[in-house]
Each structure stands twice: as C-alpha cells, then as structure tokens.
Backbone as JSON Lines, residues from 0, in Angstrom:
{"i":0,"aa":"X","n":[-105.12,184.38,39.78],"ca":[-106.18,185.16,39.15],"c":[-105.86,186.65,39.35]}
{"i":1,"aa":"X","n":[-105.77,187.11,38.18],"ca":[-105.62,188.78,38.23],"c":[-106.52,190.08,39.08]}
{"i":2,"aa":"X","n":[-106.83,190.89,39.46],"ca":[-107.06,191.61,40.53],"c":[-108.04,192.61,39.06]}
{"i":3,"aa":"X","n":[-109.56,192.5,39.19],"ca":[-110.24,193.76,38.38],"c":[-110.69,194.45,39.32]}
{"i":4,"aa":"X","n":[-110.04,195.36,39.34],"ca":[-110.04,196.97,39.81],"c":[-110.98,197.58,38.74]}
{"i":5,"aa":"X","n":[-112.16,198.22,39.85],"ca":[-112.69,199.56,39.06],"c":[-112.74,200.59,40.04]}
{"i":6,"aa":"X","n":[-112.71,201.96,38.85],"ca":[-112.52,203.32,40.0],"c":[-113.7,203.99,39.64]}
{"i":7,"aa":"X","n":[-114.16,204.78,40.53],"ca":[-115.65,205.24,40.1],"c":[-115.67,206.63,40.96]}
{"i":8,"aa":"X","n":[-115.82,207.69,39.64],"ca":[-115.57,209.24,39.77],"c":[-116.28,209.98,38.96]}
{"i":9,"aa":"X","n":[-116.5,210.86,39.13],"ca":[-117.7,211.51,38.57],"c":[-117.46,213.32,39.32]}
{"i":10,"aa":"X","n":[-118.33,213.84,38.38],"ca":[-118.31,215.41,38.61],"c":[-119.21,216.61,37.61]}
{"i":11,"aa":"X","n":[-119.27,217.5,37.12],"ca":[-120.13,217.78,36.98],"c":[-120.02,218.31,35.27]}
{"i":12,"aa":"X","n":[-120.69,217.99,34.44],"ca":[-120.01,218.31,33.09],"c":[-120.54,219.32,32.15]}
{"i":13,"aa":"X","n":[-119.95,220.27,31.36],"ca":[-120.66,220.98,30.44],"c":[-121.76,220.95,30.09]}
{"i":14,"aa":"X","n":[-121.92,219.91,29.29],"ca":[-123.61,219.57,28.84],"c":[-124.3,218.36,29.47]}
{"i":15,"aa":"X","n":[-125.07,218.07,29.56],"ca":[-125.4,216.93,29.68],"c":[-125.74,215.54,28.54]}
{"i":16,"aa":"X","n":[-125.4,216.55,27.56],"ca":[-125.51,215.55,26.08],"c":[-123.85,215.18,26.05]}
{"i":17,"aa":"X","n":[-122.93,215.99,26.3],"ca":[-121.51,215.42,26.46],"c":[-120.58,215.14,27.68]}
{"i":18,"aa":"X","n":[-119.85,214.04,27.19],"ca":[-118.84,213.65,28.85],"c":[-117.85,214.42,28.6]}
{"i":19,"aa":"X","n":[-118.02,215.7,29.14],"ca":[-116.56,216.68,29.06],"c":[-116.64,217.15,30.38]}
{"i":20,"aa":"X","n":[-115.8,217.52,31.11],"ca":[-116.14,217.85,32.59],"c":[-115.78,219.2,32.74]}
{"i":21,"aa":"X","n":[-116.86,219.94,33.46],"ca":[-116.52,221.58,33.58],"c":[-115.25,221.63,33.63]}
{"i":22,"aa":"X","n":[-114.53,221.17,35.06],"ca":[-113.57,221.8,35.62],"c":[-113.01,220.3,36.37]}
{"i":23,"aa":"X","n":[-111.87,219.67,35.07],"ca":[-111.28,218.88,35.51],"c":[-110.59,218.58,37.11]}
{"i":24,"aa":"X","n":[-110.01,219.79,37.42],"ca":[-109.86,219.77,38.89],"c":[-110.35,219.46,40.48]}
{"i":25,"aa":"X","n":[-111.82,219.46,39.65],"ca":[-113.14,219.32,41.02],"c":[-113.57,217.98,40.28]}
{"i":26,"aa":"X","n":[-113.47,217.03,39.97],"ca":[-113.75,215.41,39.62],"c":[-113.63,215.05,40.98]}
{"i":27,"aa":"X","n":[-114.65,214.42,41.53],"ca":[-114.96,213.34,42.66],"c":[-114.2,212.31,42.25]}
{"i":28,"aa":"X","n":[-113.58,212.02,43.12],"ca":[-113.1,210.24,43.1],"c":[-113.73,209.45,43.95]}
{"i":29,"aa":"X","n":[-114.54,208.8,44.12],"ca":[-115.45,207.79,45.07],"c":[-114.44,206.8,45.86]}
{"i":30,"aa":"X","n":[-113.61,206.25,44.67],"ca":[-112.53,205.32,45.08],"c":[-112.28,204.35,43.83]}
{"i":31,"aa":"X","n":[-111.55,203.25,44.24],"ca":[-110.96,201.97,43.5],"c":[-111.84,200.97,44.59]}
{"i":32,"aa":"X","n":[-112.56,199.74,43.56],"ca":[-113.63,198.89,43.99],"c":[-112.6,197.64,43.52]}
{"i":33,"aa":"X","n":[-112.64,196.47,44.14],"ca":[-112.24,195.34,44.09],"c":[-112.76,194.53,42.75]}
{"i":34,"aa":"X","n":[-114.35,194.89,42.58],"ca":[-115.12,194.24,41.75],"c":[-116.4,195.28,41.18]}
{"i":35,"aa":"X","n":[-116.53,194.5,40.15],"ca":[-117.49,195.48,39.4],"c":[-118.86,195.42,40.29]}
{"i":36,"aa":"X","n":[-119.44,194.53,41.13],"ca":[-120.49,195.24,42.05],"c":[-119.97,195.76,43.2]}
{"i":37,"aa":"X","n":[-118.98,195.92,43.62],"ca":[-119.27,197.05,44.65],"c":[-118.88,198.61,44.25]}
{"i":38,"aa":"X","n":[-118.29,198.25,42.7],"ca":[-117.85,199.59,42.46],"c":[-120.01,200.0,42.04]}
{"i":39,"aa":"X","n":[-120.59,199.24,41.58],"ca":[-121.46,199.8,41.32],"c":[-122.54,200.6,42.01]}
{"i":40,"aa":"X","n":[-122.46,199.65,43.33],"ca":[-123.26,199.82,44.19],"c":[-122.72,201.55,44.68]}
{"i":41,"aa":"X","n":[-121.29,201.38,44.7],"ca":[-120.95,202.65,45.0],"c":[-121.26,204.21,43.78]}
{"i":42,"aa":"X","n":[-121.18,203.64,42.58],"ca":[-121.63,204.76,41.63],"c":[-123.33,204.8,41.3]}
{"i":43,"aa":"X","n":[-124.15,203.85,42.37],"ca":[-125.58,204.39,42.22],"c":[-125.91,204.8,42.96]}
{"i":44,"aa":"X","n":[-125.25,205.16,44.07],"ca":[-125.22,206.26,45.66],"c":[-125.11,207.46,45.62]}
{"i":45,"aa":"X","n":[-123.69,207.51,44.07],"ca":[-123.49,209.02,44.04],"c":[-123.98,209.45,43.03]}
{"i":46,"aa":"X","n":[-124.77,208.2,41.73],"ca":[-125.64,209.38,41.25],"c":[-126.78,209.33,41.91]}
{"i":47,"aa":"X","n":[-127.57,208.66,42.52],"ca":[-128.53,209.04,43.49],"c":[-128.86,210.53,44.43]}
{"i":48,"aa":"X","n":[-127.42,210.22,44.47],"ca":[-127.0,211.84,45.7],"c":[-127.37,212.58,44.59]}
{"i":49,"aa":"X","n":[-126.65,212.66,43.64],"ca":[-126.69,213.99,42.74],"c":[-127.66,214.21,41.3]}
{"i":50,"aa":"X","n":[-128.91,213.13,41.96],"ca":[-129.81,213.29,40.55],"c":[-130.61,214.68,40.36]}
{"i":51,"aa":"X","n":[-130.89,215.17,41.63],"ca":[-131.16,216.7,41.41],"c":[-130.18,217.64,40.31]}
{"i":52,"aa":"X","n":[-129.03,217.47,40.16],"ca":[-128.42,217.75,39.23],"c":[-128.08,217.32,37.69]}
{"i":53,"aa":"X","n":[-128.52,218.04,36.55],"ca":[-128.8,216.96,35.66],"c":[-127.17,217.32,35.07]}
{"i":54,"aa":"X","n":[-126.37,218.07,35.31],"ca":[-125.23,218.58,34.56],"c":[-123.99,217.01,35.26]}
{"i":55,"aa":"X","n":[-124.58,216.79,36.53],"ca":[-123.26,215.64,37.21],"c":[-123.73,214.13,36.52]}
{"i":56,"aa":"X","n":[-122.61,213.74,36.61],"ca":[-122.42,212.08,35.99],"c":[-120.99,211.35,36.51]}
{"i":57,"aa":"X","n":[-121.35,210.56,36.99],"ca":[-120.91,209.7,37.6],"c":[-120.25,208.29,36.56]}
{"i":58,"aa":"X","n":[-119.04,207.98,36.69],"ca":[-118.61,206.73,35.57],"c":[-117.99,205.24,36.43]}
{"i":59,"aa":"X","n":[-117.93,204.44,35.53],"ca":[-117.0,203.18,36.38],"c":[-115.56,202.78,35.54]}
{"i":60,"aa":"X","n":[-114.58,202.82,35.96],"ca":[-113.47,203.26,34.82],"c":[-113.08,201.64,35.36]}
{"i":61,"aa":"X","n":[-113.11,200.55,34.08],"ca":[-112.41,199.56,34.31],"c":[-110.7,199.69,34.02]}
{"i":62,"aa":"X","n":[-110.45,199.27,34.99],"ca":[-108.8,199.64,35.31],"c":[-107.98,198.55,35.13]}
{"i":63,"aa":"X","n":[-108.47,197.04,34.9],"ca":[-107.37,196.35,34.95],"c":[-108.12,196.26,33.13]}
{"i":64,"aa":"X","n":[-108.36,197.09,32.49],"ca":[-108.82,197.08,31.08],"c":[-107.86,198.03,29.87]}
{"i":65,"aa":"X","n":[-107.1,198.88,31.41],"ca":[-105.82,200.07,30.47],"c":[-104.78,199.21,30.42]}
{"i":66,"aa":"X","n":[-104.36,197.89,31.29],"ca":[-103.13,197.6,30.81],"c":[-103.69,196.01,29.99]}
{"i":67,"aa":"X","n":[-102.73,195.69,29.25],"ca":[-102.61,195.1,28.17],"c":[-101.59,193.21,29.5]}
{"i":68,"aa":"X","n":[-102.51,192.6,29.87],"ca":[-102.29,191.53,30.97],"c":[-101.65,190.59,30.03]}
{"i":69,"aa":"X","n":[-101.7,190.17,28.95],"ca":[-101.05,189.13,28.46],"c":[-99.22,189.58,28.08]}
{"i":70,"aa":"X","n":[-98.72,190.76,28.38],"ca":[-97.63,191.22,28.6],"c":[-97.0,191.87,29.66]}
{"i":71,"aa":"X","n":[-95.71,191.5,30.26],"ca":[-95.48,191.57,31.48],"c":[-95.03,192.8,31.6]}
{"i":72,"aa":"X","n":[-95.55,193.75,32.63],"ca":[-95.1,194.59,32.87],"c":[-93.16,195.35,33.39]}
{"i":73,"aa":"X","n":[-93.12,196.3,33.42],"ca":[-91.94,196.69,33.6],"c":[-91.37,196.31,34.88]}
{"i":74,"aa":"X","n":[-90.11,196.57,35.34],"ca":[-89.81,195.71,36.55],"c":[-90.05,197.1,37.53]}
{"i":75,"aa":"X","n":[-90.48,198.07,37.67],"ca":[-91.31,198.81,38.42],"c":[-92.89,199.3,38.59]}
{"i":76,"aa":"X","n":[-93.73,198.06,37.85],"ca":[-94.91,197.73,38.0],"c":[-94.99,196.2,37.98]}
{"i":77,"aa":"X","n":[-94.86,195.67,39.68],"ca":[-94.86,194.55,40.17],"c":[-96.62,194.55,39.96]}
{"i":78,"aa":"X","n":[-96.74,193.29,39.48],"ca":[-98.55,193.13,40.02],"c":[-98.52,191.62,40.66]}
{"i":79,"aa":"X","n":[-98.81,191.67,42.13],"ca":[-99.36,190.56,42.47],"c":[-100.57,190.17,42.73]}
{"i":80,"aa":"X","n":[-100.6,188.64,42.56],"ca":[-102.3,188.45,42.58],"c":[-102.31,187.38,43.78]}
C-alpha cells in the first residue's frame, strides 16, 4: 500500500479573497503528515493560532496526488511502501 503524504503550510496572503502569498519566502511549513487526519488536526491548530488574522491561511497539499503512481518512477526516486 502506497504512503499518502500530506504537507500543511500556510502564511499570510495579499487578499483574503485570493491564495497568493505576500512574501513567498516567509510560508510556514507545519510539516509532512502520514495521513489526511493528522495533517488536519495539525492545519486547525494553525489556523486557530492565526484566526485573529484574516490576511493568513493555512492549506493541506496532497502530495502523493503530484506524482502520477500508476507509473514507475525514475531510478533516483525509489518509493518504498
């Protein structure tokens, strides 16, 4: 069984009507979660922390969703499960 990784990062963005981020450089990384509830549990902590702020937003980036699993990767992206 394949490994779903989510990463959950967030920071503070132009508008709050758009996901553009002030200042790509200052993006929080929370981390990489094993599974989609603990990544969640972890991205309702940090928008919790930062609901006083309406400009920050917080995301859950499914990661085993960028590569394409029914084709085998290169022989310098080993994935074991």
């Amino acid at each position: 069984m394949p490994q779903r990784l989510h990463l959950v990062f967030g920071g503070e963005l132009v508008s709050p009507q758009n996901n553009v981020f002030r200042d790509v450089s200052a993006i929080h990384i929370v981390g990489m979660f094993p599974n989609y509830e603990a990544a969640y549990l972890a991205w309702k902590a940090e928008a919790q922390r930062t609901v006083d702020n309406a400009h920050m937003r917080y995301f859950i980036a499914n990661i085993h969703r960028l590569r394409e699993e029914s084709k085998p990767g290169s022989d310098t992206e080993p994935m074991t499960t």
